[in-house]
DOLUMLO-464689 format. One record per residue (C-alpha): residue in one letter; x, y, z. Coordinates in Angstrom, 2 decimals, always signed. Example, Ala and Ser with C-alpha at 12.3 -4.5 7.8 and 13.67 -1.06 7.14 Angstrom:
BEGIN
+------+---------+---------+---------+
: dopa :      px :      py :      pz :
+------+---------+---------+---------+
:    A :  +12.30 :   -4.50 :   +7.80 :
:    S :  +13.67 :   -1.06 :   +7.14 :
+------+---------+---------+---------+
This chain:
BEGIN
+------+---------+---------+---------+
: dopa :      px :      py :      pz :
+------+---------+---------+---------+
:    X :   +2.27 : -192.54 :  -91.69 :
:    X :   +3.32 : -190.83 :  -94.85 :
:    X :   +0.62 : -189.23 :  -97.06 :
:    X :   +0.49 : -190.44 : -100.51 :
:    X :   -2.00 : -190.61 : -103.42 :
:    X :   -0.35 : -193.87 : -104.60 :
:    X :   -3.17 : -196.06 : -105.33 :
:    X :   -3.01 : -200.05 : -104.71 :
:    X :   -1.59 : -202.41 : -107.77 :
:    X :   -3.62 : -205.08 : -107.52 :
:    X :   -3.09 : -209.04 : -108.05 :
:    X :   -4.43 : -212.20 : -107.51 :
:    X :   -2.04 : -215.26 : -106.52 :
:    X :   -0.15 : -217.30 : -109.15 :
:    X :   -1.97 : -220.10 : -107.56 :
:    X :   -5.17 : -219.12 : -108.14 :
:    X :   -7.31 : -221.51 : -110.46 :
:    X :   -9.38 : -218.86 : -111.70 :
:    X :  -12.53 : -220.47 : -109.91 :
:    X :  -13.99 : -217.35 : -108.96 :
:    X :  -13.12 : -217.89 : -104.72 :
:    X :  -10.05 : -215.33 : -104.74 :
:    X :   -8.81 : -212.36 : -103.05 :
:    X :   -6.64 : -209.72 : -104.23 :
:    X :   -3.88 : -208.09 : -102.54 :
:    X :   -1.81 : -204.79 : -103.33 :
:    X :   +1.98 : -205.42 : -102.04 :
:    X :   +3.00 : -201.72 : -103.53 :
:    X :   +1.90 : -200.15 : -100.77 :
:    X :   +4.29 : -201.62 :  -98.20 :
:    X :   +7.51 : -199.18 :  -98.39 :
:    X :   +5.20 : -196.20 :  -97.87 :
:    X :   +2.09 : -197.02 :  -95.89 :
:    X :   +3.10 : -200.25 :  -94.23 :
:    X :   -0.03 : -201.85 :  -95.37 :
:    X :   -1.35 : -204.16 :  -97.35 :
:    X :   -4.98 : -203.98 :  -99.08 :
:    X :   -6.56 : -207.12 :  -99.57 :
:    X :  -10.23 : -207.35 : -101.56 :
:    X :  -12.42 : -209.78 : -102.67 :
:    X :  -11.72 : -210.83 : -106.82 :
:    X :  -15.46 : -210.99 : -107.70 :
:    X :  -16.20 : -207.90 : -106.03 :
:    X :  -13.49 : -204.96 : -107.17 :
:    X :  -14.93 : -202.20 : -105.70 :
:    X :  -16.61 : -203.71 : -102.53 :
:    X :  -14.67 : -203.33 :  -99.32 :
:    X :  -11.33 : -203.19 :  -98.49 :
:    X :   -9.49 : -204.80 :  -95.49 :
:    X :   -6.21 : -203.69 :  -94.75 :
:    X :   -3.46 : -205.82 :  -92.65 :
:    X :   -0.04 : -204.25 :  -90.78 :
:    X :   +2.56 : -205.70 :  -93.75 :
:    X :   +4.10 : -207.56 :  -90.70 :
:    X :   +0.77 : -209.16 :  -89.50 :
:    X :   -0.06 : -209.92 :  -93.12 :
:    X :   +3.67 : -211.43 :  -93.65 :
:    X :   +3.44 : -213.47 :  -90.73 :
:    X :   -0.01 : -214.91 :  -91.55 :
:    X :   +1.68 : -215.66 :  -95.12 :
:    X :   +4.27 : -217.64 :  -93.54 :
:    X :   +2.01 : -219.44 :  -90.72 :
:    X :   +0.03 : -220.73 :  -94.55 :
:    X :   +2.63 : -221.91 :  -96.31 :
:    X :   +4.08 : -223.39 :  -93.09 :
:    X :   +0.59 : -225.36 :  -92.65 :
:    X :   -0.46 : -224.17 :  -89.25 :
:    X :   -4.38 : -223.89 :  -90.09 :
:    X :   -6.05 : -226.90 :  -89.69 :
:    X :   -8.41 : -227.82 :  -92.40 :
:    X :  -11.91 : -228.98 :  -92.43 :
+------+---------+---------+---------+
């Protein structure tokens, strides 16, 4: 892993409704840690989980291809 002091740009979805139940994510960080930083919105410096960029990508794609059930 390559040491940097870049520190995460931060951004909710652009289909967020704004009603408070978001997450974050910081996509900057993929070309030189191969990670990506996700937080809870509501609570900006409470912990940070951070996904492989190809676990996170493939999780993206499993969403959008509607492979979670729902309740």
């Amino acid at each position: 892993m390559t040491s940097t002091t870049e520190s995460p740009r931060w951004f909710k979805s652009s289909y967020s409704d704004n009603g408070g139940n978001c997450v974050e994510v910081a996509t900057n960080l993929t070309d030189s840690r191969g990670v990506i930083p996700v937080r809870d919105s509501k609570n900006p410096t409470g912990p940070i989980l951070t996904f492989p960029a190809t676990a996170f990508t493939s999780f993206v794609a499993a969403v959008k291809a509607n492979e979670f059930p729902t309740a």
